[in-house]
N, C-alpha and C positions, 0 to 999 in steps of 0.2 A: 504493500500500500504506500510505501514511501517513495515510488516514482510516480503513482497518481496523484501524490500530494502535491511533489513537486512540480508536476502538469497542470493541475488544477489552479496551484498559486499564483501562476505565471499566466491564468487566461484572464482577459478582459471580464468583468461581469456581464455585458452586454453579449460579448458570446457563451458565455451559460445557458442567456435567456434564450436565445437563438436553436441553440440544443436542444432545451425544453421545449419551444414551442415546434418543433421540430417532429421531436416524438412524438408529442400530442397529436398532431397532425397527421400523422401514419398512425396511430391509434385509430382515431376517427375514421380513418378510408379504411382501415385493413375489418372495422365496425368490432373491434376488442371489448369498445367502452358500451357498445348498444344494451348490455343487458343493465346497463346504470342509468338510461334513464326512464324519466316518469313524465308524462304528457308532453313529451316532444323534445324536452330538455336533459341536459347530462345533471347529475346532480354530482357534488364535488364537495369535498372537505377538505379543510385547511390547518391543518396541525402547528399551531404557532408558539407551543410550547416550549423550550431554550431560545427561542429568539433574544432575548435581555435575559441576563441573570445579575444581580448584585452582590456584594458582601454584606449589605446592612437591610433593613426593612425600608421598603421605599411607601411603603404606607400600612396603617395600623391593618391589620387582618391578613394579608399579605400570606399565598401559601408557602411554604418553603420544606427545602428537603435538608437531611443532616448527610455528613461524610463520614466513614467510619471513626476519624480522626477526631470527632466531634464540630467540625466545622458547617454552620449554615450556611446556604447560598437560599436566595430568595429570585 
C-alpha cells in the first residue's frame, strides 16, 4: 500500500474526482446501480464520518471514541 500512497499523494484532487465520477458512470451504463433505485432515482448514502476529528470537545454532547492508550478524539 505504500506505493499507492505515494501515487495517491502526488494526484491532483480534481483528478480523484474525475476517477470517481468516472466509475460512477460505467456503473450507470454497465446498470450495477439499477437495483438501488426507487421511483426513477439512484438512492445514495454519504458516510461523513472521520471527515474532522479533534483533540478536544468542539461542542458540549459531542460523540467521541477512546484509544487504547486512553486518548479521546472527538
Amino acid at each position: 500500500m505504500d506505493t499507492v500512497h505515494v501515487f495517491l499523494k502526488g494526484l491532483c484532487p480534481s483528478e480523484l474526482e474525475k476517477i470517481n465520477r468516472i466509475l460512477i458512470q460505467q456503473q450507470i451504463q454497465k446498470r450495477v446501480l439499477d437495483k438501488f433505485r426507487y421511483n426513477g432515482r439512484y438512492i445514495v448514502a454519504v458516510d461523513g464520518t472521520g471527515v474532522f476529528s479533534f483533540n478536544h470537545e468542539p461542542f458540549a454532547g459531542c460523540p467521541h471514541k477512546s484509544s487504547k492508550n486512553g486518548e479521546k478524539s472527538w
